[in-house]
VOVEXMI-325702 format. One record per residue (C-alpha): residue number from 1; x, y, z. Coordinates in nm, 3 decimals. Layout:
// VOVEXMI-325702
PT   num        xx        yy        zz
PT   NUM         X         Y         Z
...
***
This chain:
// VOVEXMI-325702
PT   num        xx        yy        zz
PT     1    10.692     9.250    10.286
PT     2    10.807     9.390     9.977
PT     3    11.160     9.406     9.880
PT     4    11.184     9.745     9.804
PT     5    11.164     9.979    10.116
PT     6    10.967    10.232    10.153
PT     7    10.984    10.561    10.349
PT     8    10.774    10.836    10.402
PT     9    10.889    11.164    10.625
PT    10    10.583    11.315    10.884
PT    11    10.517    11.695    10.905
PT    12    10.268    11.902    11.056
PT    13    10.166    12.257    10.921
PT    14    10.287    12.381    11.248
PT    15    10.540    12.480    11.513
PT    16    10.548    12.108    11.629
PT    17    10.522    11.771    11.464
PT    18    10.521    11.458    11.691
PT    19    10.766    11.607    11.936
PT    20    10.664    11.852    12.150
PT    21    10.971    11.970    12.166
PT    22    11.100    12.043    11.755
PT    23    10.981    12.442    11.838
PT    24    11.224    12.479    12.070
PT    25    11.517    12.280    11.961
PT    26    11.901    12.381    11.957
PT    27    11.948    12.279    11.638
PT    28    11.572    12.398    11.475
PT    29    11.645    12.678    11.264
PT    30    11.599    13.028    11.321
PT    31    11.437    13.204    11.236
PT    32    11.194    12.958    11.293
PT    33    10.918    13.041    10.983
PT    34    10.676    12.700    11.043
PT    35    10.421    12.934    10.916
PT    36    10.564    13.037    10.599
PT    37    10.561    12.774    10.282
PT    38    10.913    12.776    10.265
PT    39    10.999    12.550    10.535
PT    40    10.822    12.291    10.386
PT    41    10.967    12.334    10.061
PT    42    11.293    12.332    10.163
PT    43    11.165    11.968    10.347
PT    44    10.999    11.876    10.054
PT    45    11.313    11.921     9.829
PT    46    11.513    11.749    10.075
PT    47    11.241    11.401    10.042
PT    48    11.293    11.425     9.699
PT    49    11.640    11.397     9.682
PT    50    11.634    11.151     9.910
PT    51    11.370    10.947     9.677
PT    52    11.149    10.924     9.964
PT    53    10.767    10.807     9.850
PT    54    10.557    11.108     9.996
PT    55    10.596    11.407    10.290
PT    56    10.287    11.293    10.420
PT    57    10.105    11.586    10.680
PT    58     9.885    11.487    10.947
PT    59     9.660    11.781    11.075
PT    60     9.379    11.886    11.400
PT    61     9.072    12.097    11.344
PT    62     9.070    12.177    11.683
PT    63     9.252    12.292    11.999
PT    64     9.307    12.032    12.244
PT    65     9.110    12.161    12.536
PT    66     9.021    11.845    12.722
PT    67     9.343    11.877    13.010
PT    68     9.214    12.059    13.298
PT    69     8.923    12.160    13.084
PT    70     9.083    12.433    12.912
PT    71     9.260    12.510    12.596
PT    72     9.563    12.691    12.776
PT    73     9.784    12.406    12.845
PT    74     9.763    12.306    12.511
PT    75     9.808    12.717    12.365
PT    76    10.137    12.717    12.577
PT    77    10.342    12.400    12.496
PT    78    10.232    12.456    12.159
PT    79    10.032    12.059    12.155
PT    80     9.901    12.029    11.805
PT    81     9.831    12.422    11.876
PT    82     9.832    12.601    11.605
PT    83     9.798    12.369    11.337
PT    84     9.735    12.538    10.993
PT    85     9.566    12.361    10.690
PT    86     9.764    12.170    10.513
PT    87     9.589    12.167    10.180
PT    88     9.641    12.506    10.041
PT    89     9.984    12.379    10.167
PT    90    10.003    12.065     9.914
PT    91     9.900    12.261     9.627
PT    92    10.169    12.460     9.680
PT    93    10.439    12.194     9.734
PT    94    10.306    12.025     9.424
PT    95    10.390    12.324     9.170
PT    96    10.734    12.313     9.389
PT    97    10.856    11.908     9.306
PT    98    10.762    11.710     9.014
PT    99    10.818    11.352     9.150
PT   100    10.766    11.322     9.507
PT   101    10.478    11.232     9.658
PT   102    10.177    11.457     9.886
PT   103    10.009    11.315    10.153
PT   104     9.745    11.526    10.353
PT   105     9.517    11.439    10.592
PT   106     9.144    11.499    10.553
PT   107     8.850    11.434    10.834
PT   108     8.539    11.333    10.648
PT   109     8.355    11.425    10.969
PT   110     8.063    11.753    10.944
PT   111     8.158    11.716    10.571
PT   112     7.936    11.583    10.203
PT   113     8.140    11.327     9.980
PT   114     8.108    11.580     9.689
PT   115     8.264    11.827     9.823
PT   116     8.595    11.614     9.936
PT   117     8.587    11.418     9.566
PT   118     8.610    11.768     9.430
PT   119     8.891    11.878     9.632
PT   120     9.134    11.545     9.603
PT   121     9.015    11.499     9.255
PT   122     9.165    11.896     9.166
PT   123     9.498    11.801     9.398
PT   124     9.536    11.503     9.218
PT   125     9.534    11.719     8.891
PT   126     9.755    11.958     9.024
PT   127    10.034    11.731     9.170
PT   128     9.993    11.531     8.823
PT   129     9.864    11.233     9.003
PT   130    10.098    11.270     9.360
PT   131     9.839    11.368     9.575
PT   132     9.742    11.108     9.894
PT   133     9.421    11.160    10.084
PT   134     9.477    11.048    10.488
PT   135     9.170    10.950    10.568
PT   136     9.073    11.038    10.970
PT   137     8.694    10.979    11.121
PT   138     8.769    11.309    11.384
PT   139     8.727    11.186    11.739
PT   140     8.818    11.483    11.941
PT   141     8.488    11.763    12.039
PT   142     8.360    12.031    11.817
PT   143     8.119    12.148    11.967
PT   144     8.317    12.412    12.159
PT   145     8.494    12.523    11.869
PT   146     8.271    12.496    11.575
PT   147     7.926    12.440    11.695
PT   148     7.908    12.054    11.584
PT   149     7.742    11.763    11.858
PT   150     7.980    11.546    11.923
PT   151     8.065    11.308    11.685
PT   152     7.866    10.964    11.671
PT   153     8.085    10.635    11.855
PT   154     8.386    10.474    11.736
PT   155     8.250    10.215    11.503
PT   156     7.972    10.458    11.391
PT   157     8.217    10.675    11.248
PT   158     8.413    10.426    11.062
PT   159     8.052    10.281    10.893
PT   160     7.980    10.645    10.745
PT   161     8.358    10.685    10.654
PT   162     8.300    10.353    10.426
PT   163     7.966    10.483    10.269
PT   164     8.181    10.839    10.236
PT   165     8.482    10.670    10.031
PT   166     8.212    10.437     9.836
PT   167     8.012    10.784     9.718
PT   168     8.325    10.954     9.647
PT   169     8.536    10.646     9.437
PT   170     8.188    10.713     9.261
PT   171     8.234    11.039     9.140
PT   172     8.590    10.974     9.039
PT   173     8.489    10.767     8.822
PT   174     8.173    10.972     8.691
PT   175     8.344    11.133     8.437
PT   176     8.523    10.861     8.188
PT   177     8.928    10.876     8.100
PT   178     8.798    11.005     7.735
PT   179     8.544    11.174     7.817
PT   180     8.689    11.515     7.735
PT   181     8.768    11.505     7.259
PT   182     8.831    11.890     7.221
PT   183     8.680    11.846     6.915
PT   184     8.747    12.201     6.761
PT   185     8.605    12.145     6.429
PT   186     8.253    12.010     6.561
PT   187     8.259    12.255     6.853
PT   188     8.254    11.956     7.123
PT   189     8.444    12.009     7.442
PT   190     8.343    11.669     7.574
PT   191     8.108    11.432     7.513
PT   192     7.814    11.378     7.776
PT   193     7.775    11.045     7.698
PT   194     8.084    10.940     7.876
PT   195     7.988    11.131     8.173
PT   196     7.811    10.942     8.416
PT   197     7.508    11.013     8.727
PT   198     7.611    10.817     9.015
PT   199     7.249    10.800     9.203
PT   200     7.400    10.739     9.529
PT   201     7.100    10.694     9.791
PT   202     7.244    10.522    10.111
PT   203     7.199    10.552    10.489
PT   204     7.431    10.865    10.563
PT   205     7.428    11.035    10.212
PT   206     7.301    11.075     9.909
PT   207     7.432    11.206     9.559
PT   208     7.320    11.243     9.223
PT   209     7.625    11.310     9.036
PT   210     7.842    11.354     8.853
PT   211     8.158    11.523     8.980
PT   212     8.270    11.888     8.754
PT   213     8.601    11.792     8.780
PT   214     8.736    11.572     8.510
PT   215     8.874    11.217     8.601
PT   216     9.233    11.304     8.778
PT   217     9.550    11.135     8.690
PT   218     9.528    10.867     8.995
PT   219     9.095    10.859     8.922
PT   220     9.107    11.017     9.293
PT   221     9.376    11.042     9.540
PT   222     9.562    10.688     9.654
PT   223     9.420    10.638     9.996
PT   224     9.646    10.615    10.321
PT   225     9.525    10.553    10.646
PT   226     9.612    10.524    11.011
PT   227     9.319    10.273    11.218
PT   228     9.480    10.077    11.477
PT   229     9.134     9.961    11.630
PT   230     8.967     9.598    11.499
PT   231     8.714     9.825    11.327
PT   232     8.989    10.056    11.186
PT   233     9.166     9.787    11.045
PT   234     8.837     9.702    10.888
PT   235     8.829    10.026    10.673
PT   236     9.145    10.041    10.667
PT   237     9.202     9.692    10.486
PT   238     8.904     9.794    10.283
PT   239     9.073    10.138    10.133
PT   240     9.403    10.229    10.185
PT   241     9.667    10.220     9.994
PT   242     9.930    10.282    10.254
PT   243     9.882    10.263    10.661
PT   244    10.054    10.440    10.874
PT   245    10.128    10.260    11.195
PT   246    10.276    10.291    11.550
PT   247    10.466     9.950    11.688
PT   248    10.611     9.975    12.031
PT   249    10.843     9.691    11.897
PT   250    10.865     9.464    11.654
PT   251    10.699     9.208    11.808
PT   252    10.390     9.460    11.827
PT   253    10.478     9.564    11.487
PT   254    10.427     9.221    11.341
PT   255    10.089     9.122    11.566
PT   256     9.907     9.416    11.391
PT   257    10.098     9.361    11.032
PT   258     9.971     9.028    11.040
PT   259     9.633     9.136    11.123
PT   260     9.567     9.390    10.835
PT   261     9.694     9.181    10.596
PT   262     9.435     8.981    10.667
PT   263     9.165     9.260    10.636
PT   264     9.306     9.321    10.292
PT   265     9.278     9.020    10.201
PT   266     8.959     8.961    10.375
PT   267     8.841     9.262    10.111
PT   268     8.916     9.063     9.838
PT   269     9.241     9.278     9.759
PT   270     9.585     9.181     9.696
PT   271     9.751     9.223    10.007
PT   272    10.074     9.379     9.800
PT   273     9.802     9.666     9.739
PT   274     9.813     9.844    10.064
PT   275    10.177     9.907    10.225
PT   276    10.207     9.930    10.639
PT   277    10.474    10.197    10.756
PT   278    10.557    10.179    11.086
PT   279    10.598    10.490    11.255
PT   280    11.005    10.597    11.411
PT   281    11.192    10.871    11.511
PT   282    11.538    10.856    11.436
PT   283    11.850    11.052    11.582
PT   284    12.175    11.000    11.344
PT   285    12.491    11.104    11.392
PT   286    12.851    11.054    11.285
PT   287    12.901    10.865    11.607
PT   288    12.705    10.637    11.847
PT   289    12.837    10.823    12.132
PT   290    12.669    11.176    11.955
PT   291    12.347    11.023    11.840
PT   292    12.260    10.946    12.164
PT   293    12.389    11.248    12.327
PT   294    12.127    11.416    12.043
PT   295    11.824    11.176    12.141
PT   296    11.909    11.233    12.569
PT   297    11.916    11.622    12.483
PT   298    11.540    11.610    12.291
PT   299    11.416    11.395    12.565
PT   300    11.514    11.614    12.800
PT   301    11.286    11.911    12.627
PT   302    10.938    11.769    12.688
PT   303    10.747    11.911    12.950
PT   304    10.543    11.666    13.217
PT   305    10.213    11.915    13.092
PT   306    10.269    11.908    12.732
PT   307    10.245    11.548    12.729
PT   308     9.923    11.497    12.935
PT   309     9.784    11.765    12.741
PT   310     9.851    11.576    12.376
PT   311     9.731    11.233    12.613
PT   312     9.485    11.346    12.721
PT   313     9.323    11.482    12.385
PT   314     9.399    11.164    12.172
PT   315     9.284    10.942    12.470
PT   316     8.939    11.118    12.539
PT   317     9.024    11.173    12.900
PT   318     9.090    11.437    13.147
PT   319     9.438    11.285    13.344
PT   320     9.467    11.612    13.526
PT   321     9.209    11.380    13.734
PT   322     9.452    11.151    13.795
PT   323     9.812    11.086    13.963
PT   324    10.114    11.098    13.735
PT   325    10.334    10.874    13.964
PT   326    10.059    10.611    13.956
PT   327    10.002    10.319    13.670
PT   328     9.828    10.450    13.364
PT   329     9.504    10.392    13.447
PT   330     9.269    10.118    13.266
PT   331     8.994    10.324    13.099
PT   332     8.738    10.288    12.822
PT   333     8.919    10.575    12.533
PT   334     8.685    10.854    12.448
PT   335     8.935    10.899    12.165
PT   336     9.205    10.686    11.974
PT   337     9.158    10.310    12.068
PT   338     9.480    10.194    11.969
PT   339     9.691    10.408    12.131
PT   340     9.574    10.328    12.424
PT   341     9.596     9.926    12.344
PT   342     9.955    10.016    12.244
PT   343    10.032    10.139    12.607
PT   344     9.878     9.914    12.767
PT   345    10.020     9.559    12.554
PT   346    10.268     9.360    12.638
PT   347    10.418     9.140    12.953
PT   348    10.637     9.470    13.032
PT   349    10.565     9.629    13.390
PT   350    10.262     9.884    13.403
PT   351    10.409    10.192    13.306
PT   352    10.332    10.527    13.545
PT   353    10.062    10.809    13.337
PT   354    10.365    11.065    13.375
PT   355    10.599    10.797    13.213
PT   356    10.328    10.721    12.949
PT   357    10.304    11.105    12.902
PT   358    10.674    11.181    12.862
PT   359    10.684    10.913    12.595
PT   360    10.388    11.053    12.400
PT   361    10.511    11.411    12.411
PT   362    10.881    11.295    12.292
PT   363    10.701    11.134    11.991
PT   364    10.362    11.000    12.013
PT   365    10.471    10.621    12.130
PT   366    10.691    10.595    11.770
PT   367    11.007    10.419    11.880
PT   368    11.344    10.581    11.902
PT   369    11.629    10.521    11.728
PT   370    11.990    10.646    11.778
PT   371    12.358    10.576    11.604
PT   372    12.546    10.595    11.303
PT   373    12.396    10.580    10.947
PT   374    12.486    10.185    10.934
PT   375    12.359    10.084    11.278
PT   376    12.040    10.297    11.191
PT   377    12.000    10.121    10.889
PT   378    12.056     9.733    11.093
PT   379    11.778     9.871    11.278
PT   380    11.565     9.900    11.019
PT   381    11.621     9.602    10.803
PT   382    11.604     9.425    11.160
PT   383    11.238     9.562    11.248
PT   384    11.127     9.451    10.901
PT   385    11.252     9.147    10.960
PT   386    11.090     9.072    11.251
PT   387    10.757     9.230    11.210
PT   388    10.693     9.230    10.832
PT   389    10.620     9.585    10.748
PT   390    10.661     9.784    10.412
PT   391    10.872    10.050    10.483
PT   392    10.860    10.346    10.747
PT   393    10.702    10.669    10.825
PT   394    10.989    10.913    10.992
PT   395    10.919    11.172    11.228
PT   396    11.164    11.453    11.235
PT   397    11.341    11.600    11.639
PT   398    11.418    11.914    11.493
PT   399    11.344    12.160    11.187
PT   400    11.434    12.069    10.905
PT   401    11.779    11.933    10.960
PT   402    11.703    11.622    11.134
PT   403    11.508    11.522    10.748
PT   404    11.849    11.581    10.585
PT   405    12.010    11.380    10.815
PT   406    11.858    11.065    10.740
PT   407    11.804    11.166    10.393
PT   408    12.215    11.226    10.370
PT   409    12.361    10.979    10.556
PT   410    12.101    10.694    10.605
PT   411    11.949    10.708    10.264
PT   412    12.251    10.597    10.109
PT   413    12.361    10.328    10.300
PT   414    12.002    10.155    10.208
PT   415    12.086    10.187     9.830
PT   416    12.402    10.048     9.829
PT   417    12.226     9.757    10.010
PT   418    11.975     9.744     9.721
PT   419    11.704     9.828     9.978
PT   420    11.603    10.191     9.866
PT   421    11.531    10.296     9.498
PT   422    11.780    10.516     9.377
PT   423    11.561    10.706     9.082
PT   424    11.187    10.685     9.070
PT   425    11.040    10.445     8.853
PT   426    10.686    10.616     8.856
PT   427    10.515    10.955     8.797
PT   428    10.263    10.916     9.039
PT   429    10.213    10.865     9.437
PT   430     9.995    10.497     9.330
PT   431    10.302    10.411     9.154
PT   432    10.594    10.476     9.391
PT   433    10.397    10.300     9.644
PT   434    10.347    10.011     9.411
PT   435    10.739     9.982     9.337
PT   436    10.840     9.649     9.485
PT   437    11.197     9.650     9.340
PT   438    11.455     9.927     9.424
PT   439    11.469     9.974     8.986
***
């Protein structure tokens, strides 16, 4: 665990983020422009201030059409639906801040390594080296949507995704840091002797090389990821930089912290070099009493259908099938592995599907949290404690004011406890999640 904190604030590139219910909100703000960039700058502005490592933005390529076999339920509780790109999105951002960090997600699924090492490799120059590449193997269907077979199995995925980040770490590194002189006089932009072929010839792709962008401030994009399966935490332990991960509890929490530590260092890496954030949703107030009024009246807001829909589509399985008021049922997941070993774990009594789907739609099985700045803060350095993490990954209840919140009121309390930088000591998204000191 490192003694420097770190935090990183969720979005989406849409109406809702992990709560199905941030679109319609009390306190969201209205007009409610999710599809305009100026939301998210105002977010992003607010992060920065706060000193926060990275607004990281998850993202779906598809509508979730697997509940009742249709893509309506999903259409009207707005589930992930719509869910605009967030790339043109960081690009943006990054002429916006100069210090805070970009995370977007990124399938590598129906795409060529050359194509992604292009893109990440002209973020990273843009964002002068803040750019963060979330790394997802897609699980849900295509082939409804964009004419793709349906993906290859779980593991199967995660061995091409390894090959995929091997060819692309490649052509980062295919053009050397002085490869470009500018030599004016001789007439020599740069010289071709320090750019490289990579001759990549494996099982899933091949690729001559090199890359036509010039090597980028980080030599590629630092690497987050989010595999809560053995074979994620395989890749995951392999790559990434920084994890983002859901822990019913501490106790959870520190099971799997434990376990991809070990993967890192099972890669040979120092296991300093990738930092686990553990996933919450916070509701702070100047008052217990009123922070928990705030988290009873968001809980309150998630429809029973919304959260089978989102269920259903990360699970892989149709639970219109099934009876809400009965016990989750055990199942082999078409779709995200460890969410489902996250419901189901623990000595707790079996919880009911409608229960299980309340909780997901409210925030995707991240824990809730709700008082004052100072008891939010206890919390934290309490869960760290216990199970081990790096930092955490917050997940807003309303738009954008529930970000300012923590930022205002939270935020400081850590730094006066020496647990939160108060400047940045780096330039770069690497570096900030490299800091182990507050500075």
């Amino acid at each position: 665990m490192s003694a420097l904190m770190h935090l990183a604030q969720f979005a989406i590139h849409g109406p809702t983020d992990h709560s199905l219910a941030t679109w319609r909100h009390p306190r969201t703000e209205r007009p409610y422009r999710w599809d305009r960039p100026q939301l998210y700058e105002s977010i992003a502005a607010t992060c920065e201030r706060g000193k926060l490592d990275m607004l990281f933005f998850a993202d779906f390529n598809i509508l979730l059409d697997l509940y009742q076999g249709s893509f309506a339920p999903a259409v009207r509780r707005a589930v992930q639906t719509p869910t605009h790109d967030p790339v043109p999105l960081a690009a943006w951002l990054g002429a916006r801040t100069s210090r805070l960090g970009l995370g977007v997600t990124f399938s590598v699924s129906q795409q060529h390594p050359y194509y992604v090492a292009r893109l990440f490799a002209t973020l990273d120059h843009m964002t002068a080296g803040r750019i963060g590449w979330n790394v997802v193997t897609t699980a849900n269907r295509h082939e409804t949507l964009v004419g793709y077979d349906e993906v290859r199995g779980h593991d199967g995925r995660y061995d091409r995704a390894d090959e995929f980040l091997d060819v692309c770490r490649g052509l980062w590194r295919s053009w050397e840091p002085d490869a470009v002189v500018e030599d004016v006089d001789a007439g020599v932009f740069a010289d071709p002797s320090r750019v490289h072929p990579i001759d990549h010839a494996g099982e899933y792709f091949r690729s001559r090389g090199p890359l036509n962008v010039t090597r980028s401030p980080q030599t590629g994009p630092a690497i987050i990821q989010a595999g809560a399966s053995e074979r994620g935490r395989a890749f995951a332990g392999r790559h990434a930089e920084a994890i983002f991960a859901i822990g019913r509890d501490a106790s959870d929490a520190a099971v799997y912290y434990d376990r991809v530590k070990s993967e890192v260092v099972d890669s040979g890496r120092d296991p300093d070099s990738c930092k686990v954030l553990f996933g919450l949703q916070p509701f702070v107030a100047p008052t217990e009493s009123l922070a928990r009024e705030r988290l009873e009246e968001h809980n309150e807001l998630v429809p029973l259908e919304g959260g089978l829909t989102i269920l259903s589509g990360h699970l892989g399985r149709d639970f219109s099938q099934d009876d809400p008021d009965a016990p989750l049922p055990h199942f082999e997941a078409g779709g995200s592995h460890g969410i489902l070993a996250m419901y189901e774990s623990g000595d707790r009594p079996a919880p009911t599907l409608a229960e299980v789907a309340i909780w997901h739609g409210r925030s995707v099985g991240l824990p809730q949290v709700a008082g004052t700045a100072e008891q939010v803060a206890d919390w934290l350095e309490a869960y760290l404690a216990t199970a081990g993490g790096d930092g955490f990954m917050l997940s807003a209840y309303h738009a954008h004011g529930a970000v300012a919140e923590f930022v205002d009121l939270v935020v400081p309390v850590l730094q006066e406890r020496g647990q939160f930088r108060r400047e940045y000591t780096g330039t770069t998204l690497r570096e900030h999640l490299r800091q182990t000191t507050p500075g």
